[in-house]
SELUM-309247 format. One record per residue: residue in one letter; z, y, x of N, C-alpha, C, CB in turn. Coordinates in steps of 0.2 Angstrom, whole numbers, padded with zeros to 4 digits, always signed. Glycine has a CB too. Layout:
<atoms>
aZYXZYXZYXZYX
...
</atoms>
This chain:
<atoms>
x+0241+0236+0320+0243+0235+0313+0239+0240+0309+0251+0235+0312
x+0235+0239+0303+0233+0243+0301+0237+0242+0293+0226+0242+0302
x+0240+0250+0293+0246+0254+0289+0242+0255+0284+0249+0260+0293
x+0235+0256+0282+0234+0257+0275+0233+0254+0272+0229+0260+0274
x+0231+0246+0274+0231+0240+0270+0235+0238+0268+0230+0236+0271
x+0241+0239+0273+0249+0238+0272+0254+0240+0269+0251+0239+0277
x+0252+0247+0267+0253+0250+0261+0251+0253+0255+0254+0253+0263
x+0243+0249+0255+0240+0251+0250+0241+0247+0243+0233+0251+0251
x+0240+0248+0236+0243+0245+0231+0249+0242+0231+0240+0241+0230
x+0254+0246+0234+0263+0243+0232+0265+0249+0228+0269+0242+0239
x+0272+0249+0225+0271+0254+0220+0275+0260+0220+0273+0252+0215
x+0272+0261+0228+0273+0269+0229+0269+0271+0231+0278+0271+0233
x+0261+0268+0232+0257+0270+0234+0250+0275+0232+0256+0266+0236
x+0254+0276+0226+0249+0282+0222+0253+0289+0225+0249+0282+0213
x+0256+0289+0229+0259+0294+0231+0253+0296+0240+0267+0292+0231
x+0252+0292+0242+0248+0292+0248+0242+0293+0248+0249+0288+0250
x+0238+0296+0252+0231+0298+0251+0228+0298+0261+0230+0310+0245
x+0223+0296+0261+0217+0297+0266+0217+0304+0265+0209+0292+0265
x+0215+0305+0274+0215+0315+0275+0209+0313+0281+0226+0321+0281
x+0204+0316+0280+0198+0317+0286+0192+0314+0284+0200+0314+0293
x+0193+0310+0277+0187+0308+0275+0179+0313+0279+0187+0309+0267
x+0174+0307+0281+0168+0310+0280+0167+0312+0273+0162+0306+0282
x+0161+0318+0273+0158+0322+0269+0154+0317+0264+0154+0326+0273
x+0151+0313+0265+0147+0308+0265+0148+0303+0261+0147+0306+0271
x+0155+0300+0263+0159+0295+0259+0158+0297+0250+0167+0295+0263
x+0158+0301+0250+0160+0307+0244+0152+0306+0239+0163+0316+0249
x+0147+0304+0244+0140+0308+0242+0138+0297+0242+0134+0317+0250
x+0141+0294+0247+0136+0287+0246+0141+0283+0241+0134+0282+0254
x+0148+0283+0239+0153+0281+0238+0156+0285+0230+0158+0281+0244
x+0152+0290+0228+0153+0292+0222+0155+0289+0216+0148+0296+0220
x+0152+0285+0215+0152+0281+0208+0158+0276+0208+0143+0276+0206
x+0160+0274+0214+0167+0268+0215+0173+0273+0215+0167+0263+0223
x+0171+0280+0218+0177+0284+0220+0178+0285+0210+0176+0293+0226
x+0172+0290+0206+0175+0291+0200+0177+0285+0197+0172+0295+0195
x+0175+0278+0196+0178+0272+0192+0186+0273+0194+0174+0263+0195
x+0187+0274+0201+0195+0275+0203+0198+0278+0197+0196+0279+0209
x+0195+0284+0199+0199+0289+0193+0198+0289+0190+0200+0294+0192
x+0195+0288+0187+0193+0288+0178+0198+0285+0176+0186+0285+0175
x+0199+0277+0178+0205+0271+0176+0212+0277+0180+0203+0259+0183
x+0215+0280+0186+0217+0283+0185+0221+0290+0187+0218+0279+0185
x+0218+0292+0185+0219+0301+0184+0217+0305+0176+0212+0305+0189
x+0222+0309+0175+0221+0311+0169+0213+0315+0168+0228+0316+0168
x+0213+0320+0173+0206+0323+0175+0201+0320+0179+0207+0327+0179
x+0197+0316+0177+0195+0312+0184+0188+0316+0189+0191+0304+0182
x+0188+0319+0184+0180+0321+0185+0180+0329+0189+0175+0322+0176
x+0187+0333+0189+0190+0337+0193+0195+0334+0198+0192+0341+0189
x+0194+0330+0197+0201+0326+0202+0195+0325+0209+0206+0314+0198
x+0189+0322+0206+0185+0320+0210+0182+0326+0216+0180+0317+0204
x+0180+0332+0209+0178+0338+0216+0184+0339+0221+0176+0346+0214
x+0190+0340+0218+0195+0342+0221+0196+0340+0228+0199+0341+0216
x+0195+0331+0228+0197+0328+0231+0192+0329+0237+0198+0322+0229
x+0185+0330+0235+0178+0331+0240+0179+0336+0243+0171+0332+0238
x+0183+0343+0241+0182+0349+0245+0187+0348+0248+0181+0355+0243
x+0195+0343+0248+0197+0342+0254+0198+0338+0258+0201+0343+0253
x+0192+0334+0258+0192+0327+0260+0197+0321+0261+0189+0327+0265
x+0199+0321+0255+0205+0316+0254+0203+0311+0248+0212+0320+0252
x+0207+0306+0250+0203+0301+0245+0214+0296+0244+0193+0295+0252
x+0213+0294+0240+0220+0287+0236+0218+0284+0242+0219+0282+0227
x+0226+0281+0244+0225+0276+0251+0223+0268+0246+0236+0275+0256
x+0223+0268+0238+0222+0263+0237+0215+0259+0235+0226+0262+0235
x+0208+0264+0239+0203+0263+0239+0200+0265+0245+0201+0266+0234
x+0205+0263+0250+0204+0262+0257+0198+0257+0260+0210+0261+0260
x+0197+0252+0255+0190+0248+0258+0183+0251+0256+0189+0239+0253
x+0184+0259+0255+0176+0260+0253+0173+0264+0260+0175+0266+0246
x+0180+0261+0267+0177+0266+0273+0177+0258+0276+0184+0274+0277
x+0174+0260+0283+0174+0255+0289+0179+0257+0292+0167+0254+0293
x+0180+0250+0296+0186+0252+0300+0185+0256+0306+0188+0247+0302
x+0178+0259+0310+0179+0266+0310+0179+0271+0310+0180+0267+0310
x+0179+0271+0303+0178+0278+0300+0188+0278+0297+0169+0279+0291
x+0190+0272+0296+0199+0270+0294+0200+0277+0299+0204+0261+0298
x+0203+0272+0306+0203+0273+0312+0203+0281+0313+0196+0269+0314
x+0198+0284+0311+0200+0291+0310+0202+0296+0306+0197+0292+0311
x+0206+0294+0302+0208+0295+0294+0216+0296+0297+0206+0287+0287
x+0220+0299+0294+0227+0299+0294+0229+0296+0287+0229+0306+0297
x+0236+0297+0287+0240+0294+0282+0244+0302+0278+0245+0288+0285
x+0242+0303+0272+0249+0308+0271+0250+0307+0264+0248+0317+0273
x+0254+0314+0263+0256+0314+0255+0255+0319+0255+0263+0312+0252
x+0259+0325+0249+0258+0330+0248+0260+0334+0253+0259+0331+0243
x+0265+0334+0258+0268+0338+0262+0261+0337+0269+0276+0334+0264
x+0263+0340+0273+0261+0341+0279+0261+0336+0286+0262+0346+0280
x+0266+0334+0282+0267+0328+0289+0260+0322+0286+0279+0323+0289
x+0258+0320+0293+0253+0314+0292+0255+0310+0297+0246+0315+0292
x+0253+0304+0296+0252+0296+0301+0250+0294+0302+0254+0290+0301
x+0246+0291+0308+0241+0286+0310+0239+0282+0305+0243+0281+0316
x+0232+0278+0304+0232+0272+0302+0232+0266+0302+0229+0271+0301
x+0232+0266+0311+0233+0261+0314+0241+0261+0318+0226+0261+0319
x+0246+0255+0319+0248+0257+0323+0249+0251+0330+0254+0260+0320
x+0249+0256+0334+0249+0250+0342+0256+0246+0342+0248+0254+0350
x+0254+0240+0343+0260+0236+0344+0260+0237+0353+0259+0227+0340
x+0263+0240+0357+0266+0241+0363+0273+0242+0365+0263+0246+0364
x+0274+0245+0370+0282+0245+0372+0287+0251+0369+0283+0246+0380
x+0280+0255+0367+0284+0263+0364+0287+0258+0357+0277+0274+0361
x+0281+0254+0352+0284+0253+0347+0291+0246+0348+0278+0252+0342
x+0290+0243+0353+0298+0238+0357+0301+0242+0357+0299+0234+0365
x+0304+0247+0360+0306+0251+0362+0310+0255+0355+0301+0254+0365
x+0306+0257+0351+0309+0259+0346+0314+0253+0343+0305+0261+0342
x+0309+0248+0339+0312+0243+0338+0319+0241+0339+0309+0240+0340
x+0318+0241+0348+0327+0237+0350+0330+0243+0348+0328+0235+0360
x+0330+0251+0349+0335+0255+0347+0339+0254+0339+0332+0260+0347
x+0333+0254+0334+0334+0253+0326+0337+0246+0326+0328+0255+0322
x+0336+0241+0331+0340+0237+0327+0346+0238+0329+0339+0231+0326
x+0347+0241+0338+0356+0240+0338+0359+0246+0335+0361+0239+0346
x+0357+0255+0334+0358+0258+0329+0356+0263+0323+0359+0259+0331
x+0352+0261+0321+0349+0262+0317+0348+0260+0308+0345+0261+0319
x+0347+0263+0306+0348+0261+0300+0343+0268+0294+0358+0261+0300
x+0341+0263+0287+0335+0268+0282+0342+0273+0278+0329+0263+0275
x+0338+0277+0278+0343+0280+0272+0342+0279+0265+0342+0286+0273
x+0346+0281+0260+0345+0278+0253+0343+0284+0250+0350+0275+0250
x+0335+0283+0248+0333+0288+0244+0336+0289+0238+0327+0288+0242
x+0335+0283+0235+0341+0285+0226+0347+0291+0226+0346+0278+0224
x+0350+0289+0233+0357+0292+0234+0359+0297+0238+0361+0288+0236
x+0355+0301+0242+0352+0305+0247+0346+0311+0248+0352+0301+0252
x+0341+0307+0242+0337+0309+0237+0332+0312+0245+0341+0314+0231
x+0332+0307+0251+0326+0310+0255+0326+0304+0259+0327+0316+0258
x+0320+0304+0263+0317+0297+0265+0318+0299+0274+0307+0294+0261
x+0323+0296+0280+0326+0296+0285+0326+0291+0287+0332+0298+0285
x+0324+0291+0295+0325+0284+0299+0331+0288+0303+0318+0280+0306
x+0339+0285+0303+0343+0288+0307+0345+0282+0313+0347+0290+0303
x+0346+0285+0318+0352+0285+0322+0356+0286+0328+0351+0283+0323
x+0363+0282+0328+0366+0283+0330+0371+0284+0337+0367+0282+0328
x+0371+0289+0343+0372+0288+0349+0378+0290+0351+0368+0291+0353
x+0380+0289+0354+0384+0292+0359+0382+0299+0361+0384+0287+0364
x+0385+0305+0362+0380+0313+0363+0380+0311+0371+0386+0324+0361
x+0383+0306+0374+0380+0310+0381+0375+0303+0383+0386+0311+0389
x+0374+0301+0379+0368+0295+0380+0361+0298+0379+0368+0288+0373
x+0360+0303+0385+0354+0308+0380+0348+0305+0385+0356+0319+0379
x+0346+0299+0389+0341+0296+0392+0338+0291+0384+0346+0292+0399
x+0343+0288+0381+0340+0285+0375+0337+0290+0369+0344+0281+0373
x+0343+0295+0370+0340+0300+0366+0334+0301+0367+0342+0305+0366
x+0331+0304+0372+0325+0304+0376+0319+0300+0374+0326+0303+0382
x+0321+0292+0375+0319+0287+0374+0314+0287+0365+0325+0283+0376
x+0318+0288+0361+0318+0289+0354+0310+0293+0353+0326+0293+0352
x+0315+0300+0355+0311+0305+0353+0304+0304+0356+0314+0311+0355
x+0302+0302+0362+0295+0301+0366+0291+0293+0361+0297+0298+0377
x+0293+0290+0360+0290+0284+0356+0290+0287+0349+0294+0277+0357
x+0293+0290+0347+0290+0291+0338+0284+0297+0339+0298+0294+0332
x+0285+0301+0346+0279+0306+0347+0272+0300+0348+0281+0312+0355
x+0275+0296+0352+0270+0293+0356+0266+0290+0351+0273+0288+0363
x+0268+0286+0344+0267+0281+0337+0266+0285+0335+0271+0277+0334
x+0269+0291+0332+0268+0295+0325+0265+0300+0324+0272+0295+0321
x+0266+0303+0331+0266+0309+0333+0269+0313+0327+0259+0311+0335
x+0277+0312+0328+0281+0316+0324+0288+0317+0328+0281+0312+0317
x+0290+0323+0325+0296+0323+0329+0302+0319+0326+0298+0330+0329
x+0308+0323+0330+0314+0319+0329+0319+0324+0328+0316+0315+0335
x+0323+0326+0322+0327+0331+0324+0335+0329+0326+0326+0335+0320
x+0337+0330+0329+0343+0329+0331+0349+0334+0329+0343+0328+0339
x+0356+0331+0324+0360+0334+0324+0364+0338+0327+0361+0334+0323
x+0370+0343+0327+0376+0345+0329+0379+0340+0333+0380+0347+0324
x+0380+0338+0337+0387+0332+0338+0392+0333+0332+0391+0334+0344
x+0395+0326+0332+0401+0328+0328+0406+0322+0333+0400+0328+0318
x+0412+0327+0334+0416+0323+0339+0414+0319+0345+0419+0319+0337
x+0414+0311+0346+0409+0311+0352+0402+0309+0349+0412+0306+0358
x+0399+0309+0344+0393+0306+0340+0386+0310+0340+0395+0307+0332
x+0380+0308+0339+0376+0313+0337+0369+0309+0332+0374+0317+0343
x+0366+0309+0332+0362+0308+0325+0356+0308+0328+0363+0312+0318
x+0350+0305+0327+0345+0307+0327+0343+0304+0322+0342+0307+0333
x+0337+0310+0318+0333+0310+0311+0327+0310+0310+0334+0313+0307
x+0321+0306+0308+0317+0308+0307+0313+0307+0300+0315+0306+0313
x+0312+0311+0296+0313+0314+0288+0304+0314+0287+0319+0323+0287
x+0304+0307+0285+0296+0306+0284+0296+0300+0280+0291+0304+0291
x+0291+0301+0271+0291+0298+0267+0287+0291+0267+0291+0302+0263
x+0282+0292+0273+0276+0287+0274+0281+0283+0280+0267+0291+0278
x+0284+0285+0285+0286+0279+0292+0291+0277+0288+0289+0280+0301
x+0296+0279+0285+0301+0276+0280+0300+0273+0279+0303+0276+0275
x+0293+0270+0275+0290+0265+0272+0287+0260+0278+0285+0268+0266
x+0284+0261+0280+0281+0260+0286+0288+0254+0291+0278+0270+0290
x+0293+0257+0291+0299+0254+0294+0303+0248+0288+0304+0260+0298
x+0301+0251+0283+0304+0244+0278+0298+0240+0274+0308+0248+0271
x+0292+0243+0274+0289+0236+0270+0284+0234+0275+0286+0237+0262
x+0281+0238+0281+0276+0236+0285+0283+0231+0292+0271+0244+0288
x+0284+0235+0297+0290+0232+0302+0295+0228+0298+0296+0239+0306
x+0296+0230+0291+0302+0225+0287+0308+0223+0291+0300+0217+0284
x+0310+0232+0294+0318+0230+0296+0325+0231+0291+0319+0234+0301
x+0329+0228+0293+0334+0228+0289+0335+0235+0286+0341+0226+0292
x+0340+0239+0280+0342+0245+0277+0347+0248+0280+0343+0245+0271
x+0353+0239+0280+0359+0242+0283+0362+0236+0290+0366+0241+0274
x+0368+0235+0294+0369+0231+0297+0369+0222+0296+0374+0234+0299
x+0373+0224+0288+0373+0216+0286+0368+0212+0286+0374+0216+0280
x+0360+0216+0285+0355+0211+0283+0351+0214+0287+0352+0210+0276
x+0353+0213+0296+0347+0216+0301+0346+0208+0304+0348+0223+0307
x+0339+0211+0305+0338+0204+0309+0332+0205+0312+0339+0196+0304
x+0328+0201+0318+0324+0205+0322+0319+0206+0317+0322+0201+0328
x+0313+0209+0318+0309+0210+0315+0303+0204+0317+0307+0216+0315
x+0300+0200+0314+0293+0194+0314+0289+0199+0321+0287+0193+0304
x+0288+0204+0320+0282+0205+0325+0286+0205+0333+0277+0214+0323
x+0291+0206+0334+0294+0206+0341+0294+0199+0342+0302+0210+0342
x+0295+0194+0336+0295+0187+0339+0289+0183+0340+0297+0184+0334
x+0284+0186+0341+0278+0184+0343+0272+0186+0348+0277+0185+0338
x+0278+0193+0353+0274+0199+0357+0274+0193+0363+0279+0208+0358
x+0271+0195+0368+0272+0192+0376+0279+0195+0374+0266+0195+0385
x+0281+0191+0383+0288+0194+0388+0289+0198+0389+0289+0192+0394
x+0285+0202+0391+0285+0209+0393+0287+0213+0388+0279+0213+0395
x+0284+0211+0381+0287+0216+0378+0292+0214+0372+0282+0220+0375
x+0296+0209+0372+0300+0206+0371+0307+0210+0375+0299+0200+0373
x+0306+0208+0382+0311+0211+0384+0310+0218+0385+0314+0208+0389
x+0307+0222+0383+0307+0227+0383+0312+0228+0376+0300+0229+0383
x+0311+0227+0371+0314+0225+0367+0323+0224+0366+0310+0219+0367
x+0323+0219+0371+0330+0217+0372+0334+0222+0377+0329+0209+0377
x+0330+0224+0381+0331+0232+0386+0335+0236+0380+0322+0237+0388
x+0331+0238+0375+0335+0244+0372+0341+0242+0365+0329+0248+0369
x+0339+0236+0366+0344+0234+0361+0350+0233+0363+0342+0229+0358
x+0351+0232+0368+0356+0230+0374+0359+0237+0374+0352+0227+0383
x+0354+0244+0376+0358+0248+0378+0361+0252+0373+0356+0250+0382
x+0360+0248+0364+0364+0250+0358+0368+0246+0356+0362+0252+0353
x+0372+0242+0353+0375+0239+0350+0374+0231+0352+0374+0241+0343
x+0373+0230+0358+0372+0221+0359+0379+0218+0360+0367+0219+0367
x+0379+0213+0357+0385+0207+0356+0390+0210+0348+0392+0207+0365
x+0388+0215+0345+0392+0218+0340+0390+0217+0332+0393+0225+0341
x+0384+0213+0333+0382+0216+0324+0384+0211+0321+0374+0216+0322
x+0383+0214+0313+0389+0210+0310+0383+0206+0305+0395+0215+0305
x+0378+0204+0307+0372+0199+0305+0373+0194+0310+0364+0203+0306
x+0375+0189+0305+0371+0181+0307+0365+0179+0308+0373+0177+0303
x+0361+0182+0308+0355+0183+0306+0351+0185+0313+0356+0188+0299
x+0353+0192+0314+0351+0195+0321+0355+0190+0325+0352+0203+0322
x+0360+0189+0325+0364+0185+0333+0357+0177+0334+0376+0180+0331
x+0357+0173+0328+0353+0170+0328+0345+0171+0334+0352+0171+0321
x+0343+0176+0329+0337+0180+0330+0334+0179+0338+0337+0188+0329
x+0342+0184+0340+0342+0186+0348+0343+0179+0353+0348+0192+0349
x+0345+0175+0351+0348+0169+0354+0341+0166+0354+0356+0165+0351
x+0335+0164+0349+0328+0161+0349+0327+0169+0354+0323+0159+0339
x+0325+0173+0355+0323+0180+0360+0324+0177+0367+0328+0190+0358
</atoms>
């Protein structure tokens, strides 16, 4: 799946920028990069050096690269965490998938005021734990942090303003339980990674959700 397209021009995407630009891009692509800015940056003409001596460029002038030169470009914001551009559809991302839909759930920026994929285990379920943490390394190469237990419970979080997005408007999984339902790309994978799929979803919350929607889903699965 290619995550810059996917995210480029919606309207949180002035917030995102290309990290690894060639040098180059900067020297044959000048005159398209300042039209960018000029239409929008208060400074364009310092935005412009600014951007060349860190080789970063707005995710939403991502067609002035080939796919690859994409390809080797990460995704970020102003923080330090970055993302692939690309992401593999495989068993690490089934895998995830079947977890978030039987526990998982986005968090609400408005109301929490930070952008979280959470979910929820059991503390001695810690083979899925496992599971979790190795696929979002293996996709995003990002961690996972895991809370305290609380009673028999534990949490696992991973506090990234690009996969947030990436899990709600690229994957377009549900926010909350009411309105989950499989995501379109699992419905279209071979067997293998279908039930891979079904594997992890089974070993969270299968036969319980309170979507009509996903029981549907899973009964066509």
């Amino acid at each position: 799946i290619n995550l810059v397209k996917e995210l480029a021009n919606k309207k949180f995407s002035k917030k995102l920028c290309l990290e690894n630009i060639p040098y180059n891009i900067f020297i044959e692509k000048e005159e398209v990069i300042k039209e960018y800015l000029t239409s929008n940056y208060k400074r364009p003409y310092e935005a412009y050096y600014e951007l060349r001596s860190k080789r970063i460029l707005p995710i939403n002038i991502y067609n002035i690269l080939s796919e690859k030169e994409l390809r080797k470009c990460r995704i970020k914001t102003t923080s330090e965490v970055t993302c692939p551009t690309f992401l593999r559809i495989n068993i690490d991302l089934m895998r995830l998938l079947g977890y978030y839909i039987a526990e998982g759930w986005l968090s609400n920026p408005k109301k929490h005021h930070n952008y979280d994929i959470v979910f929820c285990f059991n503390k001695n379920e810690v083979e899925y734990h496992q599971e979790i943490i190795n696929a979002f390394m293996a996709l995003f190469n990002q961690d996972v942090y895991i809370e305290p237990p609380f009673n028999n419970a534990v949490k696992l979080k991973v506090n990234s303003y690009i996969i947030w997005h990436v899990f709600k408007y690229v994957l377009k999984v549900g926010k909350y339980a009411k309105h989950r339902k499989i995501p379109d790309i699992v419905l279209n994978v071979n067997n293998e990674l279908r039930e891979e799929f079904i594997r992890t979803y089974t070993n969270g919350d299968y036969g319980s959700s309170a979507s009509e929607r996903l029981m549907s889903d899973l009964l066509y699965l």
